[in-house]
MIGUKOL-296202 format. One record per residue: z, y, x of N, C-alpha, C in turn; residue number from 1; residue in one letter. Coordinates in steps of 0.05 Angstrom, whole numbers, plus 32768, in hexadecimal, padded with zeros to 4 digits. Layout:
N
Z,Y,X,Z,Y,X,Z,Y,X,NUM,A
...
This chain:
226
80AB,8095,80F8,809B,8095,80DF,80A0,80AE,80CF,1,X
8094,80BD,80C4,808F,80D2,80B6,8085,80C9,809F,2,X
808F,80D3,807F,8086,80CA,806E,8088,80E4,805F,3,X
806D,80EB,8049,8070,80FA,8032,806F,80FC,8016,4,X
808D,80FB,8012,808F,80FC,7FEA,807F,8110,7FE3,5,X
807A,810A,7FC5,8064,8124,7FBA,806C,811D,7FA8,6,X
8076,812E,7F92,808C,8127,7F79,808C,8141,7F6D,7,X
8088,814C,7F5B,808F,8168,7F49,80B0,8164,7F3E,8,X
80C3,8153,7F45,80D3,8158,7F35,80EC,814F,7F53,9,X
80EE,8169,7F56,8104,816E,7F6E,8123,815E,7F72,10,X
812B,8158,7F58,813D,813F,7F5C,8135,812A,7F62,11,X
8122,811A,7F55,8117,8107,7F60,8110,8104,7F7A,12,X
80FD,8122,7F8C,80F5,8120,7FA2,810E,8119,7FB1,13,X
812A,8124,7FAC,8146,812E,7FB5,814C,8110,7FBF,14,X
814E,80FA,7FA6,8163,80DE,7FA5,8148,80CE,7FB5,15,X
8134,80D1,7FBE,811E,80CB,7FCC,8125,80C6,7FDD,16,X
8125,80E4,7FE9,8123,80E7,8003,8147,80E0,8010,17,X
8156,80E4,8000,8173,80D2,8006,8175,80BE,800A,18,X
8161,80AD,7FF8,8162,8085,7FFE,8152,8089,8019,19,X
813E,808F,801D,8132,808E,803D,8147,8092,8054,20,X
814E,80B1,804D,8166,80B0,805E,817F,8098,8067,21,X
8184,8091,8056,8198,8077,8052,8191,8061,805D,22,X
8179,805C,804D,8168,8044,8054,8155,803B,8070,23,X
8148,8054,8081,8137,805C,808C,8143,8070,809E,24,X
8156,8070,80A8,8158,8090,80B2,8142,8093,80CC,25,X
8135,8082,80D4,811F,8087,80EC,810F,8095,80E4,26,X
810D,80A0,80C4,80EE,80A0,80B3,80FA,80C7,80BC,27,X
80E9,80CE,80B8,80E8,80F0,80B3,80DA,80F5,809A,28,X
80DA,8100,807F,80DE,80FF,8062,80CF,8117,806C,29,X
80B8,8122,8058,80AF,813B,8054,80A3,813E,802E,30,X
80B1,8150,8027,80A8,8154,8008,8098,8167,7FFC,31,X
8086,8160,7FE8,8071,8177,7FDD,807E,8179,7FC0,32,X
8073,8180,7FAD,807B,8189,7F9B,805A,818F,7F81,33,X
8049,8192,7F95,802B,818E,7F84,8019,8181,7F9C,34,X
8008,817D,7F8D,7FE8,817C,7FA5,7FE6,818E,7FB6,35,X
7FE4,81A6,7FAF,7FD8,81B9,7FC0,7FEA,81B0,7FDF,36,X
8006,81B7,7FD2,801B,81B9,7FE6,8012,8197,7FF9,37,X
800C,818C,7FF0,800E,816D,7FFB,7FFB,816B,800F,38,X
7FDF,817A,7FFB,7FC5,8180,8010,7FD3,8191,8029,39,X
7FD8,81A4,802A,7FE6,81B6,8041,7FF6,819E,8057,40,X
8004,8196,804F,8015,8184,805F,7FFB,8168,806C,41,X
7FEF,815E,805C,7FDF,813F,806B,7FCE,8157,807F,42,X
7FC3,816D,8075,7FAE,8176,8089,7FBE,817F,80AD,43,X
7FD4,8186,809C,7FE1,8198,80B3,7FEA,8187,80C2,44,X
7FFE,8172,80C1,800F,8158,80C7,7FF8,8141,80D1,45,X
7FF9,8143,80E8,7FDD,8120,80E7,7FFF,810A,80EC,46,X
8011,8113,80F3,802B,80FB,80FC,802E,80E7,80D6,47,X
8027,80FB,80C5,802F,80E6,80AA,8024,80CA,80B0,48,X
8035,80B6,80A4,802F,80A2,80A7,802F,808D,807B,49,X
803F,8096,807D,8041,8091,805C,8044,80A7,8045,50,X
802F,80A2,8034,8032,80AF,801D,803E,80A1,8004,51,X
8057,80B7,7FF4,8064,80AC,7FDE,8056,80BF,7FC6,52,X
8046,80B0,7FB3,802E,80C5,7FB0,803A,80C9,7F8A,53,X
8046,80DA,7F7D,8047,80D5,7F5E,8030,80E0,7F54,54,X
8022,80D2,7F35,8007,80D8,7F2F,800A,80E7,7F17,55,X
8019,80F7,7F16,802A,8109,7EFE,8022,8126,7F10,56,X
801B,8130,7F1F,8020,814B,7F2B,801B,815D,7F1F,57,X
801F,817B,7F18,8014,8191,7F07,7FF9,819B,7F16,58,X
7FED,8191,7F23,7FD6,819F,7F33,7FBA,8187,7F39,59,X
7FC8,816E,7F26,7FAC,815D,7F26,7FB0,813F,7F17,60,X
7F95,813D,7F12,7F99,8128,7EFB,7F9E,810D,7F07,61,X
7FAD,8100,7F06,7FB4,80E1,7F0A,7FAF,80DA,7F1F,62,X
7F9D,80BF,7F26,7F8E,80B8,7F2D,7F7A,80C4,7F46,63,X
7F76,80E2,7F3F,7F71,80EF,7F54,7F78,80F8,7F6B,64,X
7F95,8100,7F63,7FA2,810C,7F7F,7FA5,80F1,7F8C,65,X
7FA2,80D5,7F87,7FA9,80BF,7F97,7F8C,80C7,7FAE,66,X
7F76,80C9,7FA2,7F59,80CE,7FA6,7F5A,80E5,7FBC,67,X
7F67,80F4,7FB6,7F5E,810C,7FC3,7F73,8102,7FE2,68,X
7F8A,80F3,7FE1,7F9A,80F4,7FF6,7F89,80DD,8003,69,X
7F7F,80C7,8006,7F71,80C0,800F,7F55,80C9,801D,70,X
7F49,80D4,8005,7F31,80EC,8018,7F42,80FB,8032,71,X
7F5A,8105,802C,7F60,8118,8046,7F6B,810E,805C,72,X
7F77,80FA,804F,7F7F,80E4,8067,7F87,80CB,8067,73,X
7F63,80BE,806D,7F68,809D,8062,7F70,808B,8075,74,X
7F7F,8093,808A,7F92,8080,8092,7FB0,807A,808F,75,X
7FB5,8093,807E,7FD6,808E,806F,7FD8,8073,8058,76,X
7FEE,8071,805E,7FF3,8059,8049,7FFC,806D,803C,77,X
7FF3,8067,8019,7FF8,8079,8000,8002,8062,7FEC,78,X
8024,8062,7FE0,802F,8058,7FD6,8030,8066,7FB4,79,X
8025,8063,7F9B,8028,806E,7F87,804B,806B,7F7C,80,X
804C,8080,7F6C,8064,807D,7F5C,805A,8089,7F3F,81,X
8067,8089,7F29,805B,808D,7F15,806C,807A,7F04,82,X
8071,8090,7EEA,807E,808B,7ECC,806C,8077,7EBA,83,X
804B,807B,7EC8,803A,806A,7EB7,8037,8050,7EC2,84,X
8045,8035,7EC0,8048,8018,7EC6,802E,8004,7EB6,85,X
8020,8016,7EA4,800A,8001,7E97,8001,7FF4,7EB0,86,X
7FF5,7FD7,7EB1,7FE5,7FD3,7EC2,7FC7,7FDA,7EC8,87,X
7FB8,7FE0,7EB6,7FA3,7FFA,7EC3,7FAA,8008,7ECD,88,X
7FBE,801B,7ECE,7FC3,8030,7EE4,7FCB,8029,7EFC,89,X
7FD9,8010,7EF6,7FDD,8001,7F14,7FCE,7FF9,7F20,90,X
7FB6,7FEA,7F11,7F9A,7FDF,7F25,7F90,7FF7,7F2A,91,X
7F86,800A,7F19,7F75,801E,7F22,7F7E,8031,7F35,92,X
7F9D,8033,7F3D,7FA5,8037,7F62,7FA7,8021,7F6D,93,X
7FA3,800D,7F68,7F9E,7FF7,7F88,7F83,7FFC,7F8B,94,X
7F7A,8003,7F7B,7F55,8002,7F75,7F52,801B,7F8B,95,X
7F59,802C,7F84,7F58,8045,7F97,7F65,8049,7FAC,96,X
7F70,8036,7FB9,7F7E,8027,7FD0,7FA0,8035,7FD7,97,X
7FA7,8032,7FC1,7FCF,8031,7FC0,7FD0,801A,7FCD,98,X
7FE3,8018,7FDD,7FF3,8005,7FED,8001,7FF1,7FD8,99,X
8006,8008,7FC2,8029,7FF8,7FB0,8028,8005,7F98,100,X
8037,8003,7F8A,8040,800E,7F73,8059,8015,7F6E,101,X
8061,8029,7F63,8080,8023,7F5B,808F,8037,7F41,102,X
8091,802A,7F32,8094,8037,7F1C,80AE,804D,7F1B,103,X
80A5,8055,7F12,80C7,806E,7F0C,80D7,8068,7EFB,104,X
80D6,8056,7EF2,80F2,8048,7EEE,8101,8030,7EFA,105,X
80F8,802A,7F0F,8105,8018,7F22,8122,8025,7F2B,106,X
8133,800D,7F29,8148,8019,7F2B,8151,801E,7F4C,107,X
8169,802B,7F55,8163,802F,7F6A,8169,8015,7F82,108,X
817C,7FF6,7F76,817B,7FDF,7F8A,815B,7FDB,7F89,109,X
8150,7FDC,7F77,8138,7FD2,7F77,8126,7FE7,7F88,110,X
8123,7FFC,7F87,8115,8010,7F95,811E,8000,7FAF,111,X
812F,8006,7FBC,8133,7FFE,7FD2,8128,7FEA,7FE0,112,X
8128,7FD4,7FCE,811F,7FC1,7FDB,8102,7FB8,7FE4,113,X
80F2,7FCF,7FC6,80DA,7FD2,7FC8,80D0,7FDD,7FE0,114,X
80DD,7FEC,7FEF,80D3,8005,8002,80D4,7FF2,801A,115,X
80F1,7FE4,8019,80EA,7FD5,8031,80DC,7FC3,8038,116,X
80DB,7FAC,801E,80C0,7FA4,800F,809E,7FA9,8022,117,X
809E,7FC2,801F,808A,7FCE,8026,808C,7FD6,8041,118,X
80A0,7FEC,8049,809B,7FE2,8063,809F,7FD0,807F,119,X
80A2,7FB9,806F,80A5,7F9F,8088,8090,7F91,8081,120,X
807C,7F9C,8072,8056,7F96,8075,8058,7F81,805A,121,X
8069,7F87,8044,806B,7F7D,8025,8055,7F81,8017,122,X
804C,7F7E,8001,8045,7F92,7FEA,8057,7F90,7FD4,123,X
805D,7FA9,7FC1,8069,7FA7,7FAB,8058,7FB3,7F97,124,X
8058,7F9E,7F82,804F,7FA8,7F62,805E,7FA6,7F4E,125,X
805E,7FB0,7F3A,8077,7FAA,7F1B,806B,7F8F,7F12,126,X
807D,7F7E,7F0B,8078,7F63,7EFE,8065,7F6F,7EE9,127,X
8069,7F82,7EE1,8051,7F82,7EBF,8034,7F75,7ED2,128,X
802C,7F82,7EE4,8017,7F77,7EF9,8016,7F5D,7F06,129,X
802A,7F56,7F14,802C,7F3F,7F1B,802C,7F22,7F0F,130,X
803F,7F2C,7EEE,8042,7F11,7ED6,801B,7F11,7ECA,131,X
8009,7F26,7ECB,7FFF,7F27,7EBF,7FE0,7F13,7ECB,132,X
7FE5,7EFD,7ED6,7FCB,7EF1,7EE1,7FBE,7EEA,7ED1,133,X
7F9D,7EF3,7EDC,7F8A,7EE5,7ECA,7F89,7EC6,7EC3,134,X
7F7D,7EC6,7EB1,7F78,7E9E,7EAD,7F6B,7E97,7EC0,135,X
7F6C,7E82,7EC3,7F5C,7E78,7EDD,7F58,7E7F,7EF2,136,X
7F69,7E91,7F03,7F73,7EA2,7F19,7F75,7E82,7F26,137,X
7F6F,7E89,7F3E,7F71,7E74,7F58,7F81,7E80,7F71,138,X
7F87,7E93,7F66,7F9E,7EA2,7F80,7FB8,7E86,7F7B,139,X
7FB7,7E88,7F96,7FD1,7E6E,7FA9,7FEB,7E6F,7F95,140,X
7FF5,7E55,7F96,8010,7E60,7F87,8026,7E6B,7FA2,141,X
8039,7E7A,7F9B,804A,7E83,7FAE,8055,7E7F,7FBF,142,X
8055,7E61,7FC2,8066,7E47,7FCF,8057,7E48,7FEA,143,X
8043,7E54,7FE7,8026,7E4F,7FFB,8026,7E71,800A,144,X
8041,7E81,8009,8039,7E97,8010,8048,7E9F,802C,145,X
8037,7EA2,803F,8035,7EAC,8053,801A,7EA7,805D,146,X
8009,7EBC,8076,7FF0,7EB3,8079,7FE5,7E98,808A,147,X
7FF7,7E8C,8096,7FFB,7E6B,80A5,7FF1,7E63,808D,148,X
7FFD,7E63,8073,8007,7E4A,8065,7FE6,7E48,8057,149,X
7FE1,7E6D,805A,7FCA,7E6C,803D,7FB9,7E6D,8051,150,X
7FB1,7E5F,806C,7F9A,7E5F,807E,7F90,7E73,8084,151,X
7F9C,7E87,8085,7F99,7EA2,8092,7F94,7EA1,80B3,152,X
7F8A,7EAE,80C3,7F96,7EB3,80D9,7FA0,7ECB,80E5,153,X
7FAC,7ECF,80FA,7FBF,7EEB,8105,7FAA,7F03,80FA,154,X
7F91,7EFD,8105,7F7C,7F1C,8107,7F7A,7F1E,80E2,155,X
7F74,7F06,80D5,7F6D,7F09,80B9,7F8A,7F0D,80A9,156,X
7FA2,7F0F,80B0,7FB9,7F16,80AD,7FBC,7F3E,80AC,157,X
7FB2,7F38,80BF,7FAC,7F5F,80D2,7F99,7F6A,80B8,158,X
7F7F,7F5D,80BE,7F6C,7F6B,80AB,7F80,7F72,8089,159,X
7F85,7F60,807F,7F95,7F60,805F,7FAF,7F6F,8069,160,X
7FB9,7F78,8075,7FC9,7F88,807A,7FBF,7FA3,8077,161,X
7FA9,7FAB,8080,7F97,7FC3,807A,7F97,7FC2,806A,162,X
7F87,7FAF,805E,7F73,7FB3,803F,7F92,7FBA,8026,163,X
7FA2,7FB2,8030,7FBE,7FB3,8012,7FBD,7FD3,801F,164,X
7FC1,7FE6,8039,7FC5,8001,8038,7FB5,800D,802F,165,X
7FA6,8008,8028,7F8A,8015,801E,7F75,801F,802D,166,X
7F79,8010,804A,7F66,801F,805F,7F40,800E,8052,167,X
7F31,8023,805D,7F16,8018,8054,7F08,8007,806D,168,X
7EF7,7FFD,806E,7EF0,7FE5,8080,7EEC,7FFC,809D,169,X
7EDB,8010,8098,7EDD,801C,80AF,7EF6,8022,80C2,170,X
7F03,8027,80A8,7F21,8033,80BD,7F36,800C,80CC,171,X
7F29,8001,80BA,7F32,7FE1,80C5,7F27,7FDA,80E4,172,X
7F08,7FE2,80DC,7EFC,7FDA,80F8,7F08,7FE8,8111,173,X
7F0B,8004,810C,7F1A,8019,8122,7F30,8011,8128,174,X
7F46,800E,810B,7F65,8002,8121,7F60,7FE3,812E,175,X
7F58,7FD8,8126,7F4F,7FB7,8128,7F41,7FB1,8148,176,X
7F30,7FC2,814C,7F1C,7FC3,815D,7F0E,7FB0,8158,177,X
7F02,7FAB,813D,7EEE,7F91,813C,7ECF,7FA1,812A,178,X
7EC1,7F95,8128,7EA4,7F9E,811F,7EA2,7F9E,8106,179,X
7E8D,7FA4,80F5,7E9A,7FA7,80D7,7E8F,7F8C,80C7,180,X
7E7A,7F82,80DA,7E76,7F66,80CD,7E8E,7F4B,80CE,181,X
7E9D,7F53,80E9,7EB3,7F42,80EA,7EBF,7F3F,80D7,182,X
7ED0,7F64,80D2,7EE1,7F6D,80BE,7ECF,7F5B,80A3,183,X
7EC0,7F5D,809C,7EAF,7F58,8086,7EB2,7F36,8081,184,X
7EAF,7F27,809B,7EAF,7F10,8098,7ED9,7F09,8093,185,X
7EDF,7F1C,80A5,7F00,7F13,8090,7F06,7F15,807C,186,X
7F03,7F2D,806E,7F05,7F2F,8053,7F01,7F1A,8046,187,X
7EE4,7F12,8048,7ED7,7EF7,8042,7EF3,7EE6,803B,188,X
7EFD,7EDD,804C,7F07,7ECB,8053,7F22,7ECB,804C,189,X
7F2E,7EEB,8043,7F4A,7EEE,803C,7F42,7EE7,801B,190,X
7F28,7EF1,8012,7F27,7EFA,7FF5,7F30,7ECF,7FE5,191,X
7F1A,7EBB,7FF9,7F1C,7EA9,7FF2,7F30,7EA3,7FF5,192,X
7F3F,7E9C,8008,7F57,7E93,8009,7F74,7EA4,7FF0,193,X
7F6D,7EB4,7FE8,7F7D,7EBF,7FD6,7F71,7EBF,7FB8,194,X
7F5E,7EB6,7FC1,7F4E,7EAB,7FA3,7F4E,7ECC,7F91,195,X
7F42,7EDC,7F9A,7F34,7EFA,7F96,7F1B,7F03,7F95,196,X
7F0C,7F0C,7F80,7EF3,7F22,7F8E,7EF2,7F37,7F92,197,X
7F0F,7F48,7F99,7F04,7F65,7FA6,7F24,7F6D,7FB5,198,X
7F24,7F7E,7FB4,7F3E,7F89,7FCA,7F54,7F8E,7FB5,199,X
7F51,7F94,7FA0,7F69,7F9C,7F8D,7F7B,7F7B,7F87,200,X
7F62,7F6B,7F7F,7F6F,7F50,7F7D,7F7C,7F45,7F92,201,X
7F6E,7F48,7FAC,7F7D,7F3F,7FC5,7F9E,7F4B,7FBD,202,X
7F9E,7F6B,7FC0,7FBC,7F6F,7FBC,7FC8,7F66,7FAB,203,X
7FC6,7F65,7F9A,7FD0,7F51,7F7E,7FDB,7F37,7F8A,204,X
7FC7,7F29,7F8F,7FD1,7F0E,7F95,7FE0,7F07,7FAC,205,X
7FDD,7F19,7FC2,7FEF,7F1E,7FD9,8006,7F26,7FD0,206,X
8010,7F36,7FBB,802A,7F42,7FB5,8037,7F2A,7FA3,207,X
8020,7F20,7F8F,802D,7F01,7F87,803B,7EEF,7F93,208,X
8034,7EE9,7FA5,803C,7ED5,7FC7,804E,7EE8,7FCD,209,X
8056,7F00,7FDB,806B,7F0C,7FDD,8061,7F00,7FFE,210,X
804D,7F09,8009,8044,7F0C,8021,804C,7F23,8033,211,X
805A,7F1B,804F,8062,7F2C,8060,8049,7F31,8077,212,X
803F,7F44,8072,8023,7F4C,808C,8035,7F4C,80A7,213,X
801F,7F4C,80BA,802B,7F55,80CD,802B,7F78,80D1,214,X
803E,7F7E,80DE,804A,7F9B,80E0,8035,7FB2,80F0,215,X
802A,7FBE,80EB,801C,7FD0,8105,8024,7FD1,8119,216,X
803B,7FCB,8121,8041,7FCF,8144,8034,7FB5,814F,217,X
8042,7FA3,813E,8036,7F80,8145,8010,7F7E,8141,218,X
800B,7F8E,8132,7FF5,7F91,8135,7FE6,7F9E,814D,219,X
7FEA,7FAE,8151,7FE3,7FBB,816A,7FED,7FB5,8187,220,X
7FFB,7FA2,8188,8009,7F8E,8198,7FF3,7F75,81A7,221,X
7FDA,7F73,8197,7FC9,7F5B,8194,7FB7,7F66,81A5,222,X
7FAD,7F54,81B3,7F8E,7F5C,81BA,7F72,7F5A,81A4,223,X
7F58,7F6C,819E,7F4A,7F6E,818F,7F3C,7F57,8190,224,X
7F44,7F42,8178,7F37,7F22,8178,7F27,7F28,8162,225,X
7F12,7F0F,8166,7EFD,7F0A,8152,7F0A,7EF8,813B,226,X
C-alpha cells in the first residue's frame, strides 16, 4: 500500500508519517507539502492507494484541493484532515467524496485508532457529526450494525464500501464488474436500509453503526454477482 500525506506543516507531515511507520510499516508514506507538489506525485505515481488530504494548503482553497485530487485520480481513497471540525465542512467533504474525516486535534491514541479504523473497511467521523442526528432520522440504531444484521447483502456490502471511498458509480461498476443499473438498484437498497437520501448520509449513518465493509482484497476475492 502506498499512501500520500499532503500537509504544509513539515512536523506534522514528520509525526504522520512515523505513526504509519509504527503502525503500518507495509504502507510506503509519500509527502507533499502544497497542491502543486501533490498534483506531481497522483499524476506521476498510479501505485497511490490512499490520500491523507489537509484543506489548509498555501496553494488552494479548501474544499477544492479535495476536488481537484479526485478529478486526477478518482480511484484513490482521499481521507481529509483539517483544524476546521464545524460540521459543514465535514459534510461538504463526504459530499465531495472523503472517505473520513479527521480533525487536527485528535490526539495521537485516538489518531491511531482512527487510521486503523479506516483501514480494516471502518469509517471515522468527529462525534460533533455523529452526536449531531437529525430529528426523525430512521438510520438503524447501532445494535443493528453489521451488513447481515441491517439486511444488506455481500455485493450490497461491496457496493457501500465504494460509495464511503468516494468512488463514483462508474468507477463502482468497473471494480464490481456489475452494470450501472444494478449498481443503481443497490444503492437503492443500501440508502433504505440505512434510512438515507444520498451518499453523504449513507456515510454518516454507516460510521454511526461503526460498520466494518468488506476489505478490497475480500472484495476482489468474489465472483461478479448480481
Amino acid at each position: 500500500m502506498k499512501i500520500l500525506l499532503i500537509d504544509d506543516h513539515p512536523l506534522f507531515l514528520d509525526g504522520l508519517s512515523l505513526l504509519f511507520a509504527q503502525e503500518f510499516p507495509h504502507a510506503e508514506v509519500l509527502q507533499a507539502q502544497s497542491l502543486a507538489e501533490a498534483e506531481a506525485l497522483l499524476t506521476g505515481d498510479a501505485g497511490i492507494d490512499w490520500v491523507l488530504l489537509d484543506l489548509g494548503l498555501p496553494d488552494s482553497d479548501g474544499i477544492a484541493a479535495l476536488e481537484r485530487v479526485h478529478q486526477l485520480r478518482p480511484d484513490v481513497v482521499c481521507v481529509v484532515m483539517s483544524a476546521d471540525e464545524r460540521p459543514g465542512t465535514i459534510l461538504a467533504a463526504l459530499d465531495r467524496g472523503a472517505a473520513g474525516f479527521l480533525p487536527k486535534t485528535t490526539r495521537h491514541g485516538e489518531l491511531r485508532r482512527a487510521l486503523q479504523q479506516m483501514m480494516n473497511g471502518g469509517v471515522y467521523l468527529p462525534t460533533t457529526v455523529l452526536a449531531a442526528e437529525p430529528a426523525g432520522s430512521t438510520t438503524p440504531r447501532p445494535e443493528a450494525g453489521s451488513i447481515t444484521a441491517l439486511g444488506l447483502s455481500p455485493r450490497q456490502g461491496d457496493v457501500l464500501r465504494l460509495l464511503i471511498e468516494g468512488k463514483p458509480n462508474k468507477l463502482i461498476c468497473r471494480d464490481l464488474g456489475l452494470s450501472e443499473s444494478t449498481v443503481k438498484t443497490h444503492l437503492a437498497a443500501i440508502f433504505r436500509k440505512l434510512g438515507a437520501s444520498s451518499r453523504t448520509q449513507a456515510v454518516v449513518a454507516a460510521a454511526r453503526l461503526g460498520l466494518q465493509l468488506p476489505t478490497p482484497a475480500a472484495a476482489r476475492s468474489r465472483q461478479p454477482l448480481s
